[in-house]
N, C-alpha and C positions, 0 to 999 in steps of 0.2 A: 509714454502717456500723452504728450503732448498732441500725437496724431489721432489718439484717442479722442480726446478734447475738442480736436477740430471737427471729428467728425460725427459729434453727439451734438456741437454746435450748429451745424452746419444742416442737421436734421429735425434742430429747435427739439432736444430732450433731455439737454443740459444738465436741468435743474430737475427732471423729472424723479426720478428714480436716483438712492447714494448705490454707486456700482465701485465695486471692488477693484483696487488695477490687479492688470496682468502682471505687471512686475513685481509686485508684492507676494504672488504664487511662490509658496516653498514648501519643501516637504515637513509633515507636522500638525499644519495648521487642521482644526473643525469646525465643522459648520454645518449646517441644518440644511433640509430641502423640504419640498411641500408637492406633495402628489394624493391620489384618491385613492385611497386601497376600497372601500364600500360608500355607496350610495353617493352620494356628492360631496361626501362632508372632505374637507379636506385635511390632511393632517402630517405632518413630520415625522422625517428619516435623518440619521446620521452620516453624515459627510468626511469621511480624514483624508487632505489631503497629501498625494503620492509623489505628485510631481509634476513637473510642465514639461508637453512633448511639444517643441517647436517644429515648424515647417512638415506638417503630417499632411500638409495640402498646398495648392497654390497660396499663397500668405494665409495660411491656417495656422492655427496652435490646438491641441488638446492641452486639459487638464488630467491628470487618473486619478481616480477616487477610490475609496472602498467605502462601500455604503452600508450602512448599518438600521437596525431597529424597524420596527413593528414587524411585517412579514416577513421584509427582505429573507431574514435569513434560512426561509423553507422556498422561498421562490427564486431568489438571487433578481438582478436586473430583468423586468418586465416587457414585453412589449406594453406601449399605453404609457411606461411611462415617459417618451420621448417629449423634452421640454419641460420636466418637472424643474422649478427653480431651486439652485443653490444657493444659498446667503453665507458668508461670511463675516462674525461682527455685524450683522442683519443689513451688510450690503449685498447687493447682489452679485453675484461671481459669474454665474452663467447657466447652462439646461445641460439634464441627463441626455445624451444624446447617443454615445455609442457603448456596444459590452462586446465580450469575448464566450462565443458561442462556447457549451459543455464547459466552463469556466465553473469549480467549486466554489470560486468568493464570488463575491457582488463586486467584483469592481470595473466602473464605469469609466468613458471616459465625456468631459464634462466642455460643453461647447461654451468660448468665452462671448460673452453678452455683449461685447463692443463686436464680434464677428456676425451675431444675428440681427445690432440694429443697423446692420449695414445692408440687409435685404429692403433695398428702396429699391423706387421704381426706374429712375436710371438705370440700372443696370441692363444690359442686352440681352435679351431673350435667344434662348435656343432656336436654330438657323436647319434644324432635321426638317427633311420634306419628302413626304412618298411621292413615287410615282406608280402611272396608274400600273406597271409592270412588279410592283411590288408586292412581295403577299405577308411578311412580319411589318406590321405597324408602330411596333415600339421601337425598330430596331437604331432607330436613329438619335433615340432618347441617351442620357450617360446614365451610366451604373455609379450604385452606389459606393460612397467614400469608405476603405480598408489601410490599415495600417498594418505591418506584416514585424510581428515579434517571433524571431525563427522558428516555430513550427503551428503559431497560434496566429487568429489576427482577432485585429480591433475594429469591430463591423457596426455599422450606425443600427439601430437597434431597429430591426422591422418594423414595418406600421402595420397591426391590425386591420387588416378591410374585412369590415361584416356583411356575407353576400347575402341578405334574405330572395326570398322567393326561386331563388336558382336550383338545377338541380343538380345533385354529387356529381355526374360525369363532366358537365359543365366545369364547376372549379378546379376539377382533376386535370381537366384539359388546357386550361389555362394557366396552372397553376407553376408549372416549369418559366413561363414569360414573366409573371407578376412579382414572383420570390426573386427573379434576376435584377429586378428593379428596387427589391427591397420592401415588396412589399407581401404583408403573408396573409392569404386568404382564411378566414372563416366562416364557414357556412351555417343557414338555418338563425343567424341574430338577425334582425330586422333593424335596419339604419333609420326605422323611428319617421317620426309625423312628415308631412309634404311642406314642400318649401313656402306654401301662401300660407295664410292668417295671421295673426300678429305678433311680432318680434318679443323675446323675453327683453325682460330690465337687462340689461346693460351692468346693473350691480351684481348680478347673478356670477359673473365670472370675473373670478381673480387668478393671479398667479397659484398653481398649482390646481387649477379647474380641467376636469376632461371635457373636450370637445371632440364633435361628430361632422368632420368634412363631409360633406353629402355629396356624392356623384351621380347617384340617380334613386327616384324614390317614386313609390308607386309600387303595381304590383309587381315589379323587379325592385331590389333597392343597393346599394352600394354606398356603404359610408367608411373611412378612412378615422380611426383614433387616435387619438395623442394628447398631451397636456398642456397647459398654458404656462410659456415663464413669463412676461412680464404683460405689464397693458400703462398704459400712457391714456388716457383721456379717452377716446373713443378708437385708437389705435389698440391693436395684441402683436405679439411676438408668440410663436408656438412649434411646436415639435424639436426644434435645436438642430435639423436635418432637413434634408429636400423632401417630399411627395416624388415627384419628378422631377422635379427640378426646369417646369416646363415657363418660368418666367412669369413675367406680364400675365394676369389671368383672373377670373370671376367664379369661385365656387363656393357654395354657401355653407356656413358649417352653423352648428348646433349644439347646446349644452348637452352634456350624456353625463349615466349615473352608471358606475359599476355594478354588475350584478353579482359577480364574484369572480377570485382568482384561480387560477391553474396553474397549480405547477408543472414542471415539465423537467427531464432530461437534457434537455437540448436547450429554449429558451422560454417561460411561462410568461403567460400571459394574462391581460384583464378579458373579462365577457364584460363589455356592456351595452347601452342601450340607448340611443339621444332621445333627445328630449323637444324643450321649445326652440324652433331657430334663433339665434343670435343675430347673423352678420354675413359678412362675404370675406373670404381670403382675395384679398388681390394681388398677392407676390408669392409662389414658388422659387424659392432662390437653396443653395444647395445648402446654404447653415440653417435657412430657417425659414418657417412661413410665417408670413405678415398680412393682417387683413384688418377690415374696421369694422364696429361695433353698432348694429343700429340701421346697416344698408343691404338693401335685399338684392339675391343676385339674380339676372335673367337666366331660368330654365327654358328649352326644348320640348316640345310633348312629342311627344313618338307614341305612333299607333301600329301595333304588332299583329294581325289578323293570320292563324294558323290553321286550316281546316274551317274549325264548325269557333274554336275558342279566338277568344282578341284580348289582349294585352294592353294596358296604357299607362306611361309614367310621363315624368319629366327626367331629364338626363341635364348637364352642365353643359353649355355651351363653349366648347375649348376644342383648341385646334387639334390640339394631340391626344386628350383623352377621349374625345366626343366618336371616333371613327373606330378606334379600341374599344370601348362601350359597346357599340352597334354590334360589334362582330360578336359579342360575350354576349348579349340580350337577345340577338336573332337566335345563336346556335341554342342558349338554352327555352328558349319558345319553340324553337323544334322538337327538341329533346324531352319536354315536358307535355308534348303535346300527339309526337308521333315517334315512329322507331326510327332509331338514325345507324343500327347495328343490321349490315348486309346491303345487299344490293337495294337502290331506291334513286326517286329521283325528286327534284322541289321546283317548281315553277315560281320564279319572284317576281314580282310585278309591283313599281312604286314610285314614288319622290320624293325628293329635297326640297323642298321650298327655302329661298332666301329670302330675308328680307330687302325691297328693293327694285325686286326683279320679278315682274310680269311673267315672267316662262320659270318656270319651274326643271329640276333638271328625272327626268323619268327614265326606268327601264323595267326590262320585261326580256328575262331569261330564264333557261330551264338549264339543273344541275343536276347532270344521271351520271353514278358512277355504283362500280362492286363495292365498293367500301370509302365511307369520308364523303359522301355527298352532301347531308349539313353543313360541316363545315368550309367546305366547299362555296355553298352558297351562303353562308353567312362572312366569310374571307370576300368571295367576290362582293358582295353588296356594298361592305365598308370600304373597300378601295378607293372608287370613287369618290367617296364622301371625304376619305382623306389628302387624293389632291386637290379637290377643291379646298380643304378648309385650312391648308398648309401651304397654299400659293402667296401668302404674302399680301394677299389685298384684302383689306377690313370693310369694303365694300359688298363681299362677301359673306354676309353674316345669318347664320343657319336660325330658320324660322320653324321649322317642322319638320319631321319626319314621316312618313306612314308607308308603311309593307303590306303585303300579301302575299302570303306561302302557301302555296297549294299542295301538298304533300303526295305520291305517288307510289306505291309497294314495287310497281316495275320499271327497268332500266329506260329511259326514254330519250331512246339517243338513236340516231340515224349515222352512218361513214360513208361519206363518198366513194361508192367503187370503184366506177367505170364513166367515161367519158367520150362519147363517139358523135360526128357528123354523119348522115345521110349524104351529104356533097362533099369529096375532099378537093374538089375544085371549084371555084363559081367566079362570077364577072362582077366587077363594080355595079351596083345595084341592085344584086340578086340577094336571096334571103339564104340565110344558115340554119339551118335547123339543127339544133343539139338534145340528143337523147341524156338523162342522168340517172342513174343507175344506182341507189341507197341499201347497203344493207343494213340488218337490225337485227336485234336477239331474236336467237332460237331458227334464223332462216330465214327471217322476213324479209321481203324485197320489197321498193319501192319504186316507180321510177317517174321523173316532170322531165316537163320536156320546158324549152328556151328558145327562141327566136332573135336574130339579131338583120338586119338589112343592111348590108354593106352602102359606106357611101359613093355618089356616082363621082365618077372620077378618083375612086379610090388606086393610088399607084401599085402595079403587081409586087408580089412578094408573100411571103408567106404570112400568115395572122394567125395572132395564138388566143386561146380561149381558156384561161385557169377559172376553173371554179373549186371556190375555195368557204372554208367555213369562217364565222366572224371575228376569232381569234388572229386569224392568217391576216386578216382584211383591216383590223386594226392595228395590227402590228407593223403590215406593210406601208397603207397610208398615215397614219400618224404619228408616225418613228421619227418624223421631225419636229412635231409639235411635242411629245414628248422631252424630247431630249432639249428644246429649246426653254430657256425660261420665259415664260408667259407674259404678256405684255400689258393683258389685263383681265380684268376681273370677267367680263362679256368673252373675253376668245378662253376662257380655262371654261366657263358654262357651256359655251357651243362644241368646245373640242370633247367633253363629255357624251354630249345630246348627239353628236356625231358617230358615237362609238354602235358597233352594229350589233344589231340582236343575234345570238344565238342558235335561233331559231329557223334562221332562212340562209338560203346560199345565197352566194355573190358571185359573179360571171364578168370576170374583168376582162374585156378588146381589148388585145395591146398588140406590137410591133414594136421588133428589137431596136428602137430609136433613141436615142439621145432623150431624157425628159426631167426637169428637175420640179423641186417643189420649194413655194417660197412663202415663210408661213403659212405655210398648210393648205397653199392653192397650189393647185396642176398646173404647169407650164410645158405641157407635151410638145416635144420635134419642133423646137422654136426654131425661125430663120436661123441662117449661119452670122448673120452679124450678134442676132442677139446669144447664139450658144458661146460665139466665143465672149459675151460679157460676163454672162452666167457661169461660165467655168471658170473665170478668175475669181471665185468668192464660196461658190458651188461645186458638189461634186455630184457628178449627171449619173444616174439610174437609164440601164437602155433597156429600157419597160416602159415605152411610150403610150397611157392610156388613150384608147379612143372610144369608148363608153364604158359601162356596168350596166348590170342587169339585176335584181334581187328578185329569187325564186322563195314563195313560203314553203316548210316542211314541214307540215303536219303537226304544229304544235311539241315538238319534240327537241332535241339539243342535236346538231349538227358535227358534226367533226371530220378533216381530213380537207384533201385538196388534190383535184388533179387537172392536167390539161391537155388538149387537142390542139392540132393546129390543119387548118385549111392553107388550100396554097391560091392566091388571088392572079387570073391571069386575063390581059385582056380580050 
């Protein structure tokens, strides 16, 4: 207890709240808890304590419970109610936090309150970063806390997310990622009023109050359930478990009222519904969320234009949810807007805006496949946005979003066939002419042509000419930027704005030469004094560029690569 003490001290909450010790846990003991079964009112369930499971985590403890009285005993442990407070002798003990899926009793296990007022902001934030090469956005996130009783386990109790405005295929498709995280999607509840006008009292929520995490609101909306165990002054404590567990962070939650329970097989749940905003969460941490009462948090507006309809909310500003979000808002703007079942394709055209930064970061690509082209281009768009906003630099801070999806019933995609010169010989200064040769569905051929003038005094040998689509062309030249960590906030926007559209070829000069790259500049066929500095540090590429060329294709998505080579003689 004594480290107890220090660390209630040490957080000035001393004297706030009488908290029950851990070491006092013995089997036997009862005690009350306070959660929402209707409307807001709040009201008491019975607590007997089972036991104390030490070390279920890194310096974790559970408590087990079996809970008793009003519902419980037709619905067993709820989702919703994560965070309801337990008192002991009307001290506080700690929040309902985890249950045992298809479990006939209700018993809980019960998160001790000195481990959730330790969700300060010290703590180190999760270190997960996509790269632009990446296509799972969450993957870097941890999974939720289990405890494993031989054939059952002990799973922190899902968090309700209510998706309004989305549509069924949408949360079917996402819905394998979000339950891995711990969290269970509900469709068709609306997550309640927009994050501006004015804050509710402050009095409105005590321990055992539901709140509505808000992630995005508007005519898409996304909000996150759970209950309040404790509040200190203008501080809360809530859920007894992570969200994400994504650290340091700004998401604005809201009072919510139950509209009613569900039972279930498996795990029941509350329906409800927020209400007036409160506040802002400023700590995901894995025991508990912690935010304050009174402070409004900076939204996002995103603007989603699909066809003839447009789309507009606000979304949370956060490194890790904000680019998850996009990909789950674009694909059901698709979906609700055109057909995403068979062949099709989507033209996206848009920007990021930062706060900050004068140049905005834009693109403009076309997504044609037989099947999966939505989310196709809803995966591609959010990428970007996720290494930008997981690079590390807060200089980088997301001001807007705005799309444009064009929607298309036909495949609109072109592949590189054929590749040939008119000259397979010529002199230093003469011109190359290159034929390109596209096919498309159903037989369609294309063909551009490309021009290249060799330079005078070009030495003889052979030159090669890959024309390749924008995928090839980013992965070739940016494969060091990539892999390098970024040094700042300006080279993660440019190595972005660098990235090539889809839509045109690239025609890269080269000659099999020695050429290295040093953050992200060409240093082709350097002298011999400077190769041998560069190869003590560097490992040389002999694909010595000597220009590019970018041909447009017809507003259509590009794919493949192929190359010719001329022989240069004098």
């Amino acid at each position: 207890m004594r480290t107890l003490a220090l660390l209630l001290a040490s957080l000035g909450l001393a004297g706030a709240a009488a908290l029950f010790p851990l070491d006092q846990v013995k089997p036997g003991l009862r005690g009350a808890g306070k959660t929402v079964f209707q409307g807001g009112r709040i009201e008491e369930f019975q607590v007997e304590i089972l036991g104390l499971m030490e070390n279920v985590g890194p310096k974790q403890s559970l408590i087990l419970a079996r809970l008793s009285g009003g519902p419980i005993a037709q619905t067993g442990v709820l989702q919703g109610m994560s965070g309801s407070p337990v008192y002991i002798d009307g001290k506080l003990l700690g929040a309902v936090a985890m249950a045992f899926p298809f479990s006939k009793e209700p018993i809980a296990g019960i998160r001790p309150i000195g481990e959730m007022l330790a969700a300060a902001p010290a703590q180190a934030s999760p270190s997960a970063r996509v790269s632009l090469q990446d296509q799972d956005l969450l993957a870097g996130l941890p999974k939720p806390m289990e405890a494993i009783f031989g054939a059952s386990r002990l799973l922190e109790i899902s968090t309700p997310v209510s998706f309004g405005g989305f549509t069924r295929q949408t949360i079917e498709r996402f819905a394998p990622q979000l339950r891995a995280l711990g969290l269970e999607p509900v469709q068709g509840v609306s997550a309640g009023s927009a994050t501006g006008g004015k804050l509710g009292d402050p009095k409105a929520i005590q321990p055992g109050s539901m709140i509505s995490v808000h992630l995005v609101t508007g005519d898409f909306s996304v909000g996150a359930d759970g209950t309040v165990t404790h509040v200190d002054g203008d501080r809360v404590y809530a859920f007894g478990h992570r969200l994400l567990a994504v650290g340091s962070t700004e998401l604005p939650f809201a009072r919510a009222e139950v509209l009613a329970l569900l039972p279930s097989l498996a795990t029941s749940f509350k329906i409800s519904a927020s209400r007036e905003m409160m506040g802002t969460i400023s700590q995901d941490r894995s025991t508990a969320l912690s935010g304050l009462l009174g402070r409004r948090a900076a939204m996002v507006p995103v603007s989603i234009a699909v066809g003839r309809a447009t789309y507009r909310m606000e979304m949370v500003n956060e490194r890790f949810l904000s680019p998850f979000l996009l990909q789950i808002i674009a694909y059901s703007a698709i979906d609700a807007t055109e057909r995403t079942v068979g062949t099709g394709s989507f033209a996206v055209r848009g920007e990021f805006a930062f706060a900050g930064h004068a140049a905005p970061v834009r693109f403009d690509n076309v997504y044609a496949a037989d099947s999966g082209a939505a989310m196709q281009a809803a995966t591609m768009t959010a990428i970007p946005l996720a290494y930008l906003m997981q690079g590390g630099f807060d200089a980088l801070r997301l001001k807007e979003i705005s799309l444009r999806i064009e929607p298309f019933d036909q495949k609109r995609q072109w592949s590189i066939d054929q590749v040939y010169s008119a000259r397979p010989v010529v002199r230093p200064g003469e011109t190359v002419d290159l034929n390109i040769s596209l096919a498309g569905e159903n037989g369609q051929e294309l063909v551009r042509r490309a021009s290249f003038r060799t330079p005078p005094g070009l030495t003889p040998g052979p030159l090669f000419f890959t024309v390749s689509d924008a995928m090839t062309r980013n992965l070739t030249e940016l494969r060091p930027v990539i892999g390098t960590p970024p040094r700042s906030a300006q080279q993660m926007v440019a190595a972005v704005n660098n990235l090539k559209t889809n839509t045109r070829m690239y025609v890269r000069v080269w000659r099999p030469e020695p050429s290295y790259q040093l953050q992200g500049a060409d240093l082709p066929s350097p002298p011999p004094s400077l190769h041998m500095l560069l190869a003590r540090a560097l490992t040389p590429s002999y694909s010595s560029k000597l220009a590019e060329l970018e041909i447009e294709g017809s507003g259509a998505a590009i794919t493949g690569s192929k190359s010719v080579t001329v022989e240069v003689k004098e």
